[in-house]
C-alpha positions in Angstrom: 187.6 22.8 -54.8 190.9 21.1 -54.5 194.0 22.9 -56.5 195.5 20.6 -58.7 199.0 19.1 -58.1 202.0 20.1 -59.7 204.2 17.0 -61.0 207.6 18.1 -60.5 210.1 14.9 -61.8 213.7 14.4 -60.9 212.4 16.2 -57.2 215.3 15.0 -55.6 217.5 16.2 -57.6 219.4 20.0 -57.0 217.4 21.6 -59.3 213.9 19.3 -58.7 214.3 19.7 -54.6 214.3 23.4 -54.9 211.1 24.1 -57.3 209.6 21.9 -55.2 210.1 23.4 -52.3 209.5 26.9 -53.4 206.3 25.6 -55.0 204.9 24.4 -51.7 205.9 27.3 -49.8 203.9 29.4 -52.3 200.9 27.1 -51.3 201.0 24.3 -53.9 200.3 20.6 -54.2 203.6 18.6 -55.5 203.7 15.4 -56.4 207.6 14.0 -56.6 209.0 11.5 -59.1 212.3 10.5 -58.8 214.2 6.7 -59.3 216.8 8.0 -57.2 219.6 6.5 -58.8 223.5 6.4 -58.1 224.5 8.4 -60.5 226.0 10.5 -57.3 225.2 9.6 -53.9 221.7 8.8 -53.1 221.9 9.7 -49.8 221.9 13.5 -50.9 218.8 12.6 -52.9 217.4 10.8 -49.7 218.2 14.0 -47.3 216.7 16.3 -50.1 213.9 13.8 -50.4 213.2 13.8 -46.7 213.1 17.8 -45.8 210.2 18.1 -48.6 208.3 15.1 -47.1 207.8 16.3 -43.8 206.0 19.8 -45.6 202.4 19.7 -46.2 200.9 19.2 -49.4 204.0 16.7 -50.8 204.1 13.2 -51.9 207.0 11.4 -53.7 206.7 8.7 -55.9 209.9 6.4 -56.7 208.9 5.9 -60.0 211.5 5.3 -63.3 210.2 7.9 -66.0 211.1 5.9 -68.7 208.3 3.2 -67.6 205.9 4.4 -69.8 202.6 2.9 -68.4 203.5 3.5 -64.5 204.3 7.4 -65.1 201.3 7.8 -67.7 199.3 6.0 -65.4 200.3 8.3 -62.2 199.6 11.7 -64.3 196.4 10.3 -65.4 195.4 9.0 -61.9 196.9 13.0 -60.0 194.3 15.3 -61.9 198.0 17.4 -63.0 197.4 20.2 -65.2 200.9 21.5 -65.1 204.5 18.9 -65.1 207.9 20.8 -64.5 210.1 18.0 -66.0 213.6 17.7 -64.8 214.4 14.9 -63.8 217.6 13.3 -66.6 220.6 12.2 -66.4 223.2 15.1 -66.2 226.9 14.9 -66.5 228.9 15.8 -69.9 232.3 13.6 -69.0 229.8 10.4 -67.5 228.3 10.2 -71.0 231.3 9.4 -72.8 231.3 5.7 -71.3 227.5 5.4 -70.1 226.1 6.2 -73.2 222.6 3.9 -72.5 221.9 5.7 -69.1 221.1 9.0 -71.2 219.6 7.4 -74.2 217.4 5.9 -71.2 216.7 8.8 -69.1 217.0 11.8 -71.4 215.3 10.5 -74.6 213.6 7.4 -73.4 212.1 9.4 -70.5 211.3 12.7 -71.9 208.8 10.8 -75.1 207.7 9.1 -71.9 206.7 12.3 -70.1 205.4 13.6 -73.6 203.1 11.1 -74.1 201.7 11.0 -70.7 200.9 14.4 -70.7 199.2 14.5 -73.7 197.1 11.9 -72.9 196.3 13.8 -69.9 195.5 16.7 -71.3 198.4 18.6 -69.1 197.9 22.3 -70.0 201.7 23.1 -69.3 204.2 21.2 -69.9 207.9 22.8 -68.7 211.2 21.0 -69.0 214.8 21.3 -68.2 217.0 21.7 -71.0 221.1 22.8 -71.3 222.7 25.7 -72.2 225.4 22.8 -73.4 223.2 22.8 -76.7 224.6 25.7 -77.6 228.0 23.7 -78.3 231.5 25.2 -78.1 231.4 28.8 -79.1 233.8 31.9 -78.0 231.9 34.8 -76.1 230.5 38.2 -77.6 228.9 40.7 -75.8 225.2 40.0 -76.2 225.5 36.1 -74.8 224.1 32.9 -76.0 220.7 33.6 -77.7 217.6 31.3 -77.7 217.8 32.0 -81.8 221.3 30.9 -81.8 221.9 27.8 -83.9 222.3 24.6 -81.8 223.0 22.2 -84.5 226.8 21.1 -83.2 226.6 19.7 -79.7 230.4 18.2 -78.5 228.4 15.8 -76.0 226.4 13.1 -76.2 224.6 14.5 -73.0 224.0 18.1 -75.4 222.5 16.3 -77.8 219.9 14.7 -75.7 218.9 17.7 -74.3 218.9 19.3 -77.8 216.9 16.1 -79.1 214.6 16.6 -76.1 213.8 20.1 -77.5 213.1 18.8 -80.6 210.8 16.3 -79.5 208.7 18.7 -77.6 208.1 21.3 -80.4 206.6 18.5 -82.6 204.7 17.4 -80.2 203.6 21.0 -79.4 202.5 21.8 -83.2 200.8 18.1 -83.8 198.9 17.9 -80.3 198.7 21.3 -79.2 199.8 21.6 -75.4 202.1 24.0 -74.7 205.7 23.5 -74.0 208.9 25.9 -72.4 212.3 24.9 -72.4 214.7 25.9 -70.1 218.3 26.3 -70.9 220.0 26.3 -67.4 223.6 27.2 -67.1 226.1 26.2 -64.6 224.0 26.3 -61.8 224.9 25.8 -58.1 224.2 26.4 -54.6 222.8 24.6 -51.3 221.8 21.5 -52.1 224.0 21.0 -55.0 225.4 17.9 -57.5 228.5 16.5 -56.2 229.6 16.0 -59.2 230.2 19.8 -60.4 233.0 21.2 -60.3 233.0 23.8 -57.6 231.7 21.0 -55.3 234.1 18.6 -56.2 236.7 21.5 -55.5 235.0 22.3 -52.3 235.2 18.4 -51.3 239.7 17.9 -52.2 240.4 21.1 -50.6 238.5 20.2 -47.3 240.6 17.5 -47.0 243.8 19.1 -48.1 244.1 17.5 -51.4 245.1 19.3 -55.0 242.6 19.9 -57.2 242.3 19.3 -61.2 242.0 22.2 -63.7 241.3 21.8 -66.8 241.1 23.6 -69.8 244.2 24.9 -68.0 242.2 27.4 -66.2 240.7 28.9 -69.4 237.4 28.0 -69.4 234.9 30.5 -68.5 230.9 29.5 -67.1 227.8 31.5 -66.4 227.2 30.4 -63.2 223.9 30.6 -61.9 222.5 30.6 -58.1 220.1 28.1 -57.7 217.3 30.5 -56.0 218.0 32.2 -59.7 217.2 29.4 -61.2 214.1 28.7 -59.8 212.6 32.3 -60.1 212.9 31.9 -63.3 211.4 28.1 -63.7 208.4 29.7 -61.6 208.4 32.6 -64.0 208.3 30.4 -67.1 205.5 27.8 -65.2 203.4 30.8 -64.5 203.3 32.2 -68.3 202.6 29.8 -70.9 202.7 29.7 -74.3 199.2 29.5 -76.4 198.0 26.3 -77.2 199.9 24.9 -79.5 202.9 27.0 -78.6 206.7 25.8 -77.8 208.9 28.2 -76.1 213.1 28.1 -75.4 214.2 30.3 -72.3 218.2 31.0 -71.0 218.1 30.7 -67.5 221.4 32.0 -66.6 222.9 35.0 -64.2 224.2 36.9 -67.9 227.8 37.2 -66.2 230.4 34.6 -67.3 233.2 33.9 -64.9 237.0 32.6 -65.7 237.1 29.6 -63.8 240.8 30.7 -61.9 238.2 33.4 -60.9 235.9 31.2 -59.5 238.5 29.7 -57.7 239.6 32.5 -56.3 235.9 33.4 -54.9 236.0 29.3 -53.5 239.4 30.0 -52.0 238.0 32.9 -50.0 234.7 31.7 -49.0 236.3 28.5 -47.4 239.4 30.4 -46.1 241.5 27.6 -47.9 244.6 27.3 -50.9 243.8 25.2 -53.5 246.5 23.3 -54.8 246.1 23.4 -58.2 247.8 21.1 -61.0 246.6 22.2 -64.3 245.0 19.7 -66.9 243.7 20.2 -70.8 240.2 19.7 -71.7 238.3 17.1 -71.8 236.1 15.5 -74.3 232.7 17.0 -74.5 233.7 20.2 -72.5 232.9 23.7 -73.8 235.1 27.1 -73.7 232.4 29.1 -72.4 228.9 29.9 -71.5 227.3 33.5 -71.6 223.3 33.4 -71.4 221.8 36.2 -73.0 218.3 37.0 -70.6 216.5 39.2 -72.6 213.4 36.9 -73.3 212.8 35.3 -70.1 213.1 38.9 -68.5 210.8 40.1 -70.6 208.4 37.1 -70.2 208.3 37.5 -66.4 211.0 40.8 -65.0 213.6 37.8 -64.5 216.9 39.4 -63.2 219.5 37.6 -60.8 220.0 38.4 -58.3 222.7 36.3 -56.4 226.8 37.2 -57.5 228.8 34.4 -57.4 230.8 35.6 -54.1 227.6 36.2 -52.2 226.4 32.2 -53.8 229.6 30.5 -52.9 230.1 31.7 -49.3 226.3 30.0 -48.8 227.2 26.9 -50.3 229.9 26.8 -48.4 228.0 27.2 -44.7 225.3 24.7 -46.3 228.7 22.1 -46.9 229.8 23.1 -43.6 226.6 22.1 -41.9 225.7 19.0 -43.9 228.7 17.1 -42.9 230.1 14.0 -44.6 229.4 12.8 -47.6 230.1 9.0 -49.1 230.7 8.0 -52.7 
């Protein structure tokens, strides 16, 4: 008997690519969706896009999840019994003057992939969320907790991804499939968004030119290797809730880094100065991240275990050996 596919949306995207392709290494049938928009440039998405379809057992679908009857119809037609669901539109400063594209995406698009599954009868249904729900908080020692309140996002990307976790627990409790949310932070690595900042750094310092700090160097992030990240989305895939059940896990490496620190590490790993000109911060920007791990290590032994020197220095050959990007 033929294994079921796994539906992985947004597959190439950072975070999609990799679960994809750590899926089919452990022997599993993926099925892609992406629109593979230009949010950044598509011809990362394309290069992702092409290393998974030359693998065995892959097949991507450019498909819009927001088009309700096309995705419902594909899920239907694939025989899915599990969705990891991360395809959205990311970015907290791009959401302050492309409001539509995340209403579209992120609320649009996750009701879409709700209803499709449950008419499907998906047994498991995870999703990316943000540890930006958490909203703009100083640091304690035990970290963010899943029981936190999340009630005062300072984007409108965070509240998306908080509304997307509210949608999925009431659609847990009145049609009974389970659901686990993922609350990723900071995360990079091969592979990654262009449009984060240690990339963006990476990409003005190649090329000799000053790059922007803002929050004056202040800010602090959990930053997360992206192998991290998708032990733990395994983890979480492999253990889910009763029927019925919602879950909320951090994914995060529990180790929050000043961002002149980060620097520092990015200085050294590409054997470069940055010039630096110092900036406030911006609209819909948090202080800090801290993810507290407790739950999802005691869901499935998740521990990090990539340090943000060790993380950089391979982003850094991967940047190397990719070569030019355009816009």
């Amino acid at each position: 008997m033929t294994k079921a596919p796994i539906i992985v949306t947004g597959a190439a995207g950072f975070v999609g690519y990799h679960v994809a392709e750590r899926l089919l290494q452990r022997g599993e049938r993926v099925i892609g969706v992406d629109v593979f928009n230009a949010y950044y440039d598509p011809a990362l998405k394309e290069a992702r896009a092409a290393r998974l379809m030359g693998r065995d057992g892959f097949e991507m679908v450019r498909l819009d999840i927001a088009e309700h009857e096309a995705l419902s119809a594909l899920v239907a037609s694939s025989g899915a019994r599990r969705v990891v669901h991360l395809a959205a539109q990311a970015g907290v400063r791009y959401s302050i003057d492309n409001p539509f594209a995340y209403e579209r995406s992120n609320l649009a698009g996750h009701l879409s992939v709700l209803e499709a599954c449950r008419h499907a009868g998906v047994e498991h249904l995870v999703y990316a969320s943000s540890s930006s729900v958490y909203g703009d908080r100083p640091l304690n020692g035990d970290g963010f907790k899943e029981t936190d309140p999340a009630e005062s996002p300072v984007s409108l990307y965070a509240a998306t991804k908080r509304s997307c976790e509210l949608l999925s627990q009431s659609y847990a409790r009145l049609y009974g499939f389970p659901q686990s949310g993922l609350r990723f932070f900071t995360v990079y690595g091969p592979w990654g968004r262009p449009d984060m900042a240690y990339f963006g750094f990476t990409e003005k310092m190649l090329r000799g030119e000053a790059i922007e700090v803002y929050g004056d160097g202040e800010m602090a992030r959990d930053f997360t290797y992206i192998d991290d990240i998708v032990d733990g989305v395994l983890g979480v895939l492999d253990h889910p809730p009763a029927a019925g059940g919602h879950e909320i896990y951090n994914i995060g490496d529990n180790d929050p880094v000043g961002l002149m620190d980060m620097i520092m590490t990015l200085e050294a790993a590409l054997g470069v100065q940055a010039e630096k000109v110092f900036k406030p911060m911006q609209p819909g920007d948090v202080t800090a991240t801290f993810a507290n791990i407790d739950k999802l290590s005691a869901l499935c032994g998740y521990k990090p275990k990539i340090k943000l020197a060790e993380g950089l220095a391979k982003f850094v050959a991967w940047r190397r050996a990719f070569g030019p990007l355009g816009a």
